[in-house]
C-alpha positions as CSV (number, residue, x, y, z in Angstrom):
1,X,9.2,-22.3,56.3
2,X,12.2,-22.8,58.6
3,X,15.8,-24.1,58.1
4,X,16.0,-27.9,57.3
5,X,17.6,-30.5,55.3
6,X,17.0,-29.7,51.6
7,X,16.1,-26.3,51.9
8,X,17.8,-23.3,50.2
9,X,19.1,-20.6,52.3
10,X,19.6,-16.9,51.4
11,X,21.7,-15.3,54.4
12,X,23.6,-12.1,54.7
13,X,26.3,-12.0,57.3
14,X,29.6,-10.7,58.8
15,X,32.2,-13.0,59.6
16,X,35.3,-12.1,62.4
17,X,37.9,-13.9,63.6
18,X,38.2,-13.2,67.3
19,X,40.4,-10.1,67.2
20,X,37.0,-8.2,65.7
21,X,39.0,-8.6,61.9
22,X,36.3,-8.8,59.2
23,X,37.7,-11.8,57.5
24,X,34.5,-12.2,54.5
25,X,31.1,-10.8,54.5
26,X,27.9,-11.3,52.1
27,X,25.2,-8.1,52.3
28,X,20.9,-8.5,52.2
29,X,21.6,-6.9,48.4
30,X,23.8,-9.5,47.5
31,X,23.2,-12.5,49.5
32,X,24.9,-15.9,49.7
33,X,22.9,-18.8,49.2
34,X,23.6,-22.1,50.5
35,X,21.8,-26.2,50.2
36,X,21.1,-26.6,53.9
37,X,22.1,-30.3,55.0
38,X,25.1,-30.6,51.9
39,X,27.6,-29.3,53.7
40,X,27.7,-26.2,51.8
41,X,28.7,-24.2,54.8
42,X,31.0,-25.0,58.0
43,X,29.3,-27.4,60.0
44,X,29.2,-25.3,63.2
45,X,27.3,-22.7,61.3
46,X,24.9,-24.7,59.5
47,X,23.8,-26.4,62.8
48,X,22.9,-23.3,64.3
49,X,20.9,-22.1,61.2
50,X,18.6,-25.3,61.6
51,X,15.0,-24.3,62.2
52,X,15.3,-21.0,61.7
53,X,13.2,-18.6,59.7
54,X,13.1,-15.3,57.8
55,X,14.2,-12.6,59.6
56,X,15.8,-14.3,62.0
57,X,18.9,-13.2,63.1
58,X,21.6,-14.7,65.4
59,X,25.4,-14.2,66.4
60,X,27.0,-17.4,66.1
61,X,30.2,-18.3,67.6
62,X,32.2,-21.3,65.2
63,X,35.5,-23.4,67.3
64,X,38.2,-24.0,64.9
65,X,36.9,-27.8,65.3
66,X,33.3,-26.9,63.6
67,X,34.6,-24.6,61.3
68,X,37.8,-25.0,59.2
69,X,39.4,-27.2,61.4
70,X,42.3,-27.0,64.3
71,X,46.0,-26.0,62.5
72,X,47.6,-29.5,61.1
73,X,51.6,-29.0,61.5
74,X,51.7,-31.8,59.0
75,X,50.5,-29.5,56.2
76,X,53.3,-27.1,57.0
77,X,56.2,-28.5,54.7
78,X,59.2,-27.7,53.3
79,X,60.6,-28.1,49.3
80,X,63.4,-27.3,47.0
81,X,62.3,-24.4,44.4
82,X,63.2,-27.1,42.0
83,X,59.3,-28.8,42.9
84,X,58.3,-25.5,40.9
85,X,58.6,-25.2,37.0
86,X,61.8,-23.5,36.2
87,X,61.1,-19.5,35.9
88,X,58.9,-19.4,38.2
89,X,58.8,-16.1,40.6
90,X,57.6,-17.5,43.9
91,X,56.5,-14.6,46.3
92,X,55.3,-15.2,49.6
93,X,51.3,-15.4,49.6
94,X,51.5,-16.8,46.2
95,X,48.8,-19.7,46.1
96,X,48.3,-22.8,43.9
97,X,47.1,-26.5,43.9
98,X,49.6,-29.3,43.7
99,X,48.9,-33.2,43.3
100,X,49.9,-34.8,46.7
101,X,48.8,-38.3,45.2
102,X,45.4,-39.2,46.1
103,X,43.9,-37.3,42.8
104,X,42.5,-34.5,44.2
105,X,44.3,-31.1,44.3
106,X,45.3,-29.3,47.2
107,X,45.9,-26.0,47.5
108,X,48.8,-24.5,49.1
109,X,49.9,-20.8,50.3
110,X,53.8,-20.0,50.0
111,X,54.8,-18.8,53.5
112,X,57.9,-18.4,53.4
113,X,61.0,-17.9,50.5
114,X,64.7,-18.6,52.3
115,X,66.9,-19.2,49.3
116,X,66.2,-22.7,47.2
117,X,64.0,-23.6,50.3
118,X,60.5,-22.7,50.0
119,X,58.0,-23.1,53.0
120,X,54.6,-24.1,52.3
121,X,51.3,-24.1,54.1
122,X,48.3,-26.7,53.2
123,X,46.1,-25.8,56.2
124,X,42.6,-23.7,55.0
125,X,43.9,-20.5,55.6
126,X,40.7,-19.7,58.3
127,X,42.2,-23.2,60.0
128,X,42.4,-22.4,63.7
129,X,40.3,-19.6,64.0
130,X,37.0,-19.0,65.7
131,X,34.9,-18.0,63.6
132,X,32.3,-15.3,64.8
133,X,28.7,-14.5,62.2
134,X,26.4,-12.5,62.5
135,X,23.9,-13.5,60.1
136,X,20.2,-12.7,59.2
137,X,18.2,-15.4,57.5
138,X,16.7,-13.6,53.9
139,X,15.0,-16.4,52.4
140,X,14.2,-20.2,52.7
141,X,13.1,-22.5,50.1
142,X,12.6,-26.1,49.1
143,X,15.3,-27.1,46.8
144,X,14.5,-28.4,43.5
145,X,15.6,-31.8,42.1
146,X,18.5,-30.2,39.9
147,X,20.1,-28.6,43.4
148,X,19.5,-31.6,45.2
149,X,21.4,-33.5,42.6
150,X,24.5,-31.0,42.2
151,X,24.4,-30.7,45.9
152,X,24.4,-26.9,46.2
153,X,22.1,-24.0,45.7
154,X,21.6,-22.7,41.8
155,X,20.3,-18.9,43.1
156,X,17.4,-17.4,44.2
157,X,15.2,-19.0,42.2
158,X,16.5,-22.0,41.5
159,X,18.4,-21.5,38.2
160,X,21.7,-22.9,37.5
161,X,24.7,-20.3,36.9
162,X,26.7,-23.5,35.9
């Protein structure tokens, strides 16, 4: 069976950013399974999965466009340490999910603490990288009716960890 919409993909793989830094990686004993054609997975990467097959193995190359998206200076802002609750230790790195108004939380990392003024980053934090895989194909599937109705991949064998 090859790659294709509906399908359930087991794939180990090594992702770098272009300066050769290991930045996530999933191994052949603990594999990362994925609902091909969901958009489970960056869109760069699951285009060049399609059609292939077990054992299979490719280096893939991702543009920040295909993957996690180019740097948005509009989700660099600034706010008064009074937007936190009062006590709070904010350390740089910290990250947490605020409501920006459309009912859906976004998360934010803390990038930098200058007094009352705290700087704030809502870009992915792999935004503006290329993203570099190397990935081997373990398994393919058909996905059963439950995935195909949560829109992701419940395992191996199909069973829900939710």
């Amino acid at each position: 069976m090859t790659i294709q919409k509906d399908s359930v993909v087991g794939i180990s793989y090594v992702l770098t950013n272009n300066a050769g830094m290991e930045l996530d990686q999933a191994s052949a004993s603990d594999p990362f399974f994925y609902l091909h054609g969901a958009s489970n997975i960056v869109p760069g990467l699951e285009e060049k999965l399609e059609g292939l097959k077990v054992g299979d193995k490719r280096q893939v190359s991702v543009d920040p466009i295909d993957g996690y998206g180019e740097i948005n200076p509009a989700l660099k802002i600034k706010v008064g340490r009074d937007a936190f609750p009062s006590g709070t230790e904010i350390e740089v790195g910290m990250q947490f999910a605020a409501d920006v108004g459309n009912g859906q939380p976004m998360p934010f990392t803390v990038e930098n603490v200058d007094g009352d003024e705290i700087f704030l980053d809502g870009n992915h934090p792999l935004a503006g990288e290329t993203l570099n895989f190397d990935v081997e194909v373990l398994s393919v599937r058909q996905a059963t009716d439950d995935e195909l109705s949560h829109g992701h991949a419940h395992g191996p064998e199909g069973h829900a960890d939710h």
